[in-house]
N, C-alpha and C positions, 0 to 999 in steps of 0.2 A: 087261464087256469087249466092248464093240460089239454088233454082231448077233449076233453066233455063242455067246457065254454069257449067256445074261440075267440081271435084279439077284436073280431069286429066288435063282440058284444061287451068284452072287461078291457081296458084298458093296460097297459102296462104298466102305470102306476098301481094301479089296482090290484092287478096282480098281485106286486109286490107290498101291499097290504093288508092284503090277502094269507099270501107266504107266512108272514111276520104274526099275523093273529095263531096261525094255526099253528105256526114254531110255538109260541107263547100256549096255547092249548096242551100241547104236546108236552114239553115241560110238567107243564102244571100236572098232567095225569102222572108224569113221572116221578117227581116228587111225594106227589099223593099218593101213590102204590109202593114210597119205599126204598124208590131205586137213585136213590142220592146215597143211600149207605152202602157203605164198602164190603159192610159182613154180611147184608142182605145178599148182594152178588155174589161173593164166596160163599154163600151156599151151596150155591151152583156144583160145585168144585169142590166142598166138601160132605155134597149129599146130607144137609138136613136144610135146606130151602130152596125150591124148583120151583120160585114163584117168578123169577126174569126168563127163567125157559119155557115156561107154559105162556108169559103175556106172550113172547117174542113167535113163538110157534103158533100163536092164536092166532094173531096180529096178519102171520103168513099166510095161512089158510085161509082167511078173514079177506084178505085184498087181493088171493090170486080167484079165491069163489067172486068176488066182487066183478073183477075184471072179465071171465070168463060170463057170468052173467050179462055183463052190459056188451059184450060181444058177439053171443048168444041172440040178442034183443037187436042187434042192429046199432046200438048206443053209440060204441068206438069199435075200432077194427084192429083186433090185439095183433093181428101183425103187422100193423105200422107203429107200434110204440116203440119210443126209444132204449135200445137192448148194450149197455155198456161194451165194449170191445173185449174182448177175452186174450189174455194174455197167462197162457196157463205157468207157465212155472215161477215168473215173478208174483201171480198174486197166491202157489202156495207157500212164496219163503212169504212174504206180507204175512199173510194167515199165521204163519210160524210167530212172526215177528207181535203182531196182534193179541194174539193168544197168550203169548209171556207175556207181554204189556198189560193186559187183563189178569191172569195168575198172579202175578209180584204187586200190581197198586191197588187191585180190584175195582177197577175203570174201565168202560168202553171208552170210544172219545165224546157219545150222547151223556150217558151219566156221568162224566168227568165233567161236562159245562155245566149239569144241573147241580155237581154238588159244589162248583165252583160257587157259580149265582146264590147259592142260598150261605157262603161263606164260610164253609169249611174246611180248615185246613188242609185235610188229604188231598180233596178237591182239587184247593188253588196250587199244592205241591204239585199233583200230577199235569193240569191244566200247563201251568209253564215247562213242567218237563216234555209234554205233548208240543206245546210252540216252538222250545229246543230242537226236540227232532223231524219236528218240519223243514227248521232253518237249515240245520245240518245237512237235509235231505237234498233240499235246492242247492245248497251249494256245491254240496259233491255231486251235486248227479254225474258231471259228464262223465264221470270215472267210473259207472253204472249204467248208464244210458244202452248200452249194449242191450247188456243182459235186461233194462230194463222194457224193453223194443222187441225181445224173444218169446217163439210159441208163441207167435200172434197166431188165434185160431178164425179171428172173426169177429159180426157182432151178434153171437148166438145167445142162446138157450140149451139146457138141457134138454130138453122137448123137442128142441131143431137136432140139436148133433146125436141124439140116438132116437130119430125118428119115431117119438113116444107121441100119442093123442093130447092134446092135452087136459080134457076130460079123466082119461083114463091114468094121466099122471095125479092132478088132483085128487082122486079116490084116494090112490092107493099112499099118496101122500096123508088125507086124514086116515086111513087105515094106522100107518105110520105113527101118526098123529097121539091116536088115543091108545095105543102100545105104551108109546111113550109115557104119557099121562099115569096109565095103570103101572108100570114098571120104577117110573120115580115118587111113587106114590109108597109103594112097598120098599126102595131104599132111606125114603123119610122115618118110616115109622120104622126100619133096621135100627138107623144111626138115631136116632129121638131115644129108642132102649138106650143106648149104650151113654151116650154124653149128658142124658137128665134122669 
């Protein structure tokens, strides 16, 4: 179960039922809050609903405070957690590519499984056009594999490559935070005049 239970004391099946409870949890809060709809998300992006930016931003702050606390405590040792490999300019064409995929179906690939699961057309549209572009993905790679290989930076952090505290990035990220909160707050209640 990560850092915090080790395999002597959960088992690797366990783990792995572990996993699968908490997938199934996480859903469920998804669903529950909304975010199987397409026009709940387009809010986002049409500024009169910032309710998937504020969980997601919570959610942030919420587990980088967490980590930071049980590191703080002696708990785990946040620099040996595993930190994804940075590959900076394939993942800002992704990001590009993400971004439009999100704008045109109004799906991440999270809330695309959940409105799949609960059987919603758009859902299952985008779900299989999502399994499409996996497939397509693998089989052209090697015609990409280049570029897909390039600006390898590492397996950093922000906080590693500009030498930031990470305390001191946490603040000023909830600084950031409740900006945010207060700013899309006043663009809700703009566009809420205008469209009702």
């Amino acid at each position: 179960m990560g850092p915090l239970i080790p395999n002597e004391i959960i088992s690797h099946e366990w783990n792995m039922i572990i996993a699968i409870l908490i997938g199934m949890a996480f859903g469920f809060v998804l669903e529950s809050s909304g975010f199987s709809s397409s026009r709940k998300l387009m809010g986002v992006f049409y500024g009169y609903d910032f309710t998937v930016w504020r969980f997601f931003l919570t959610a942030v702050i919420t587990g980088i405070t967490g980590l930071l606390f049980m590191d703080y405590f002696g708990w785990l040792d946040f620099s040996e957690l595993y930190k994804y490999p940075t590959y900076l300019n394939p993942i800002l064409v992704g990001g590009v590519f993400m971004g439009l995929g999100f704008v045109i179906g109004g799906f991440c690939p999270g809330t695309t499984l959940c409105a799949a699961a609960i059987g919603k057309i758009d859902g299952i549209v985008f779900f299989v056009g999502s399994m499409a572009g996996i497939f397509l993905f693998s089989e052209f790679f090697p015609l990409y594999k280049n570029f897909y290989e390039s600006s390898y930076l590492g397996n950093i952090t922000i906080m590693e490559k500009f030498n930031i505290d990470p305390y001191w990035f946490l603040f000023v990220f909830v600084i950031i935070g409740v900006i945010s909160f207060y700013v899309t707050t006043l663009i809700r209640r703009k566009v809420s005049k205008i469209f009702y």
